[in-house]
C-alpha positions as a printed Julia matrix, in Angstrom:
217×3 Matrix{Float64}:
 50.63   3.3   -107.93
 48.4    6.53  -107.23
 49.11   8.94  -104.38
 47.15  12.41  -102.98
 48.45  15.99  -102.43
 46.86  17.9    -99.65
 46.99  20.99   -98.48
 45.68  21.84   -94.79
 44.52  25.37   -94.1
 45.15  25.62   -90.0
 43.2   28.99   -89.63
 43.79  29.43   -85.66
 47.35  27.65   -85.06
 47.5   28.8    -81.44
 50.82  30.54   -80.83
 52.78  29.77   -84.03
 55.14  32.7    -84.46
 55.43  32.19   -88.53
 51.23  32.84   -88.51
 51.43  35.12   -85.81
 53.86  37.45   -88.43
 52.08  36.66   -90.88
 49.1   38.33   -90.21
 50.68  41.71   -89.85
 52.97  41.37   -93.04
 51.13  42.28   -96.87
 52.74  39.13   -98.34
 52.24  35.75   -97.67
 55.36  33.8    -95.57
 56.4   30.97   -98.16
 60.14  30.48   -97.03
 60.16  28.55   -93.98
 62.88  26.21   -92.81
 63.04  24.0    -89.72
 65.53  21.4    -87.72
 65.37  18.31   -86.93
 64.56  18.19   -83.0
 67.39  17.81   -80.65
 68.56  15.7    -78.03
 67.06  18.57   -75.77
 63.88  18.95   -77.65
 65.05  22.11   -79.38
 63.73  23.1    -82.79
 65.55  25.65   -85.2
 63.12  27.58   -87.67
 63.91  30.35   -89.57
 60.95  32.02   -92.23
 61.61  35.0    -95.09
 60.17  38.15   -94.34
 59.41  40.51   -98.05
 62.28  43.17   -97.46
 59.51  45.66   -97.08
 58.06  44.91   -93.86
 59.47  46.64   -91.13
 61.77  44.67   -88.54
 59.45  46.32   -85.33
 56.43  45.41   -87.48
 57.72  41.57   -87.94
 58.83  41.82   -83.78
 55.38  43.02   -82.36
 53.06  40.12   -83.48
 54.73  37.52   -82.15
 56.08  37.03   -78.42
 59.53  34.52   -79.92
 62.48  36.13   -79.89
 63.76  36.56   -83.26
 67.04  36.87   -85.1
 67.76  38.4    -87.89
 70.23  36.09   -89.64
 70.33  37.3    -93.4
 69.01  40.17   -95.7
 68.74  40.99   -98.91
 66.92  42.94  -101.51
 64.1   40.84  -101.44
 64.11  39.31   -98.34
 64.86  39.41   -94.6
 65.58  35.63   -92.92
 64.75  35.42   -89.38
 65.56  32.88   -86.59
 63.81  31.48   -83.55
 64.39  28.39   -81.09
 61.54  26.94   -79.61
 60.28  23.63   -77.76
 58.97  20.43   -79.58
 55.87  20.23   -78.57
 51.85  18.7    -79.49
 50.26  21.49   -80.08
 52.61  22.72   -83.47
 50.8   21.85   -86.3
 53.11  21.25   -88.07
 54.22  18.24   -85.54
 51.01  17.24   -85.42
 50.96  16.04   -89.16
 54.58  14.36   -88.96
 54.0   12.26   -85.89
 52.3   10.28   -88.04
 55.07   9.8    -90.01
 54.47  12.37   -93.08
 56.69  14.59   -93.79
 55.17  18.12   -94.7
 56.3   19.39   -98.55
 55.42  22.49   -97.62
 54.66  25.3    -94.59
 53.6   28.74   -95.47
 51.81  31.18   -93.58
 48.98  33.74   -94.82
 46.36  36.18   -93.07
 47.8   34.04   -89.62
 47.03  30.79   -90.78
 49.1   28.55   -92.15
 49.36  26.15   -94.82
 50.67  22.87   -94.97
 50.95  20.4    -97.87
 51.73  17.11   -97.52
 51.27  13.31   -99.86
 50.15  10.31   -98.74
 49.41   6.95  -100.71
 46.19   6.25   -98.96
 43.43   8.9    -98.88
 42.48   7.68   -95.28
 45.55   8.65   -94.18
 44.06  12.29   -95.09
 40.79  11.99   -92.82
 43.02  11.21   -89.82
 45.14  14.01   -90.32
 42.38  16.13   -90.49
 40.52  14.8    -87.55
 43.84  14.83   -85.65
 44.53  18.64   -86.03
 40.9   19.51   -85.49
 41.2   18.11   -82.54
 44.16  20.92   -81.15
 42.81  23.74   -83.63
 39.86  25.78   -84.48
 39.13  26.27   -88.31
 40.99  23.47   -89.94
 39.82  23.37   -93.77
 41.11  20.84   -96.74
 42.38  24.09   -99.15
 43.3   21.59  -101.89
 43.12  17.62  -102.84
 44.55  16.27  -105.89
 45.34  12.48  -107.39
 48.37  11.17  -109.36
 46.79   8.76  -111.61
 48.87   5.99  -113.5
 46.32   6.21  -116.33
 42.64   6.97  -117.8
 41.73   3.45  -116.75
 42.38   4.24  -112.84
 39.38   4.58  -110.6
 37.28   7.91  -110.7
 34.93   8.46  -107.66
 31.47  10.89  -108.31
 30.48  12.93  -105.43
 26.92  13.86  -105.51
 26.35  17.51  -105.17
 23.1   16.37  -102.92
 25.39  15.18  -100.25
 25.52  19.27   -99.18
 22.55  21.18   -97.61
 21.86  24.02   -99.69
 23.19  26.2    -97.05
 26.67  24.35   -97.32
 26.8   24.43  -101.4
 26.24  28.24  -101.08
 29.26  28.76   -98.62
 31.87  26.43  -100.87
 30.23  28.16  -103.97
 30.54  31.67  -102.98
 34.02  30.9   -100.86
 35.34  29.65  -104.46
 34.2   32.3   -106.52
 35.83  34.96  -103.97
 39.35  33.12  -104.54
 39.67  31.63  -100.79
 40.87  28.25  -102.08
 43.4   29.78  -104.41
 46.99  30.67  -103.31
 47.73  33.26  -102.72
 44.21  33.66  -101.42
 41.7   36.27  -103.02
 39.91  36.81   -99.55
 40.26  34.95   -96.1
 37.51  33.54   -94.07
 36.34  36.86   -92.43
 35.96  38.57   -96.17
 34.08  35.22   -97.26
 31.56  35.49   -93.92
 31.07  39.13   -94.83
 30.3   38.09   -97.8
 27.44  35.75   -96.71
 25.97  37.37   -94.11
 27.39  35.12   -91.0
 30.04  34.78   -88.55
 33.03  34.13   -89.57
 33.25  30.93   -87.0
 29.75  29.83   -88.72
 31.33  30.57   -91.88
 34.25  27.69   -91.02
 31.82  25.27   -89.08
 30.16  24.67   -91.85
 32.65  24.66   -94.5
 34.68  22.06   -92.25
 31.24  20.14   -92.44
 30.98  20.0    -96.77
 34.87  19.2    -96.5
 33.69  16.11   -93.97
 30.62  15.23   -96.44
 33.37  15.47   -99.35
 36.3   13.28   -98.04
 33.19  10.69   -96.62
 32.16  10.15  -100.17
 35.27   9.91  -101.49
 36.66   7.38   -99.14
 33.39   4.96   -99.16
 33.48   5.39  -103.1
């Protein structure tokens, strides 16, 4: 049995306070811990802070109220409650019944990584959060493979316009698909001359083009 690892850059997750801190705060959020929801449709989250970052810092970009519940050398763990609700991302992927690996936020977007045995199970994801968010990007797709013998799927380059090939070239070569990332999507549309909401419009469009060609092959 094979099975795919994903990760999900959600550049614009409207009102998520782990993103929203995350864009003021030099180092990426990578500790982030959340309940189950509760009979009241409470959930629990708490996300590490580096010990650096100042507390009023961490408090002005985001409108939750948040406790500090541990600190350390390192790090500072804060808490907020908030609703269940549609439009967290993060809900989004595991109403469909996968469970997210892994949440971190960056730059205000966040990352999450998730496996699934069936790489269609991928494309909806996708198509499901870009449906709530703006600048939702496939950061990372890898296969588990039993053996040498398992199936291997070519993806013709001549799928992309030219255009698109110079945007994933030039986005790869300034580190945005690494983690931590070597430059976000408004450093990458400097970059290249454009927009920065050009800039994700038509990367989301290779990514389409990409998981097409892998599904139908």
């Amino acid at each position: 049995m094979t099975g795919f690892r994903a990760t999900v850059v959600v550049e614009e997750p409207a009102g998520c306070p782990i993103a929203d801190v995350s864009a003021a705060t030099e180092d990426p959020i990578t500790s982030v811990m959340r309940s189950r929801v509760a009979t009241d449709g409470t959930v629990v989250e708490e996300f590490g802070v580096d010990a650096d970052s100042p507390a009023e810092t961490v408090d002005a970009n985001t409108q939750a109220e948040l406790t500090s519940v541990q600190a350390n050398d390192r790090e500072e763990i804060y808490r907020f409650e908030r609703e269940s609700a549609a439009d967290c991302a993060c809900e989004v992927i595991e109403r469909t019944g996968t469970p997210l690996s892994s949440v971190r936020a960056q730059d205000g977007a966040l990352l999450l990584t998730f496996r699934t045995l069936e790489l269609e199970e991928i494309a909806d994801i996708v198509d499901g959060l870009r449906a709530r968010f703006d600048g939702v990007l496939v950061e990372e797709l890898t296969q588990d493979h039993e053996d040498d013998s398992s199936d291997r799927v070519i993806v013709d380059r001549d799928l992309l316009t030219t255009r698109q090939r110079e945007i994933l070239e030039t986005a790869h070569e300034l580190g945005y698909f690494e983690y931590p990332k070597g430059a976000n999507a408004t450093e990458v549309a400097e970059e290249l001359g454009i927009a920065r909401s050009t800039f994700t419009e038509h990367l989301a469009a290779a990514q389409t083009k990409v998981l097409d060609a892998l599904l139908e092959g």
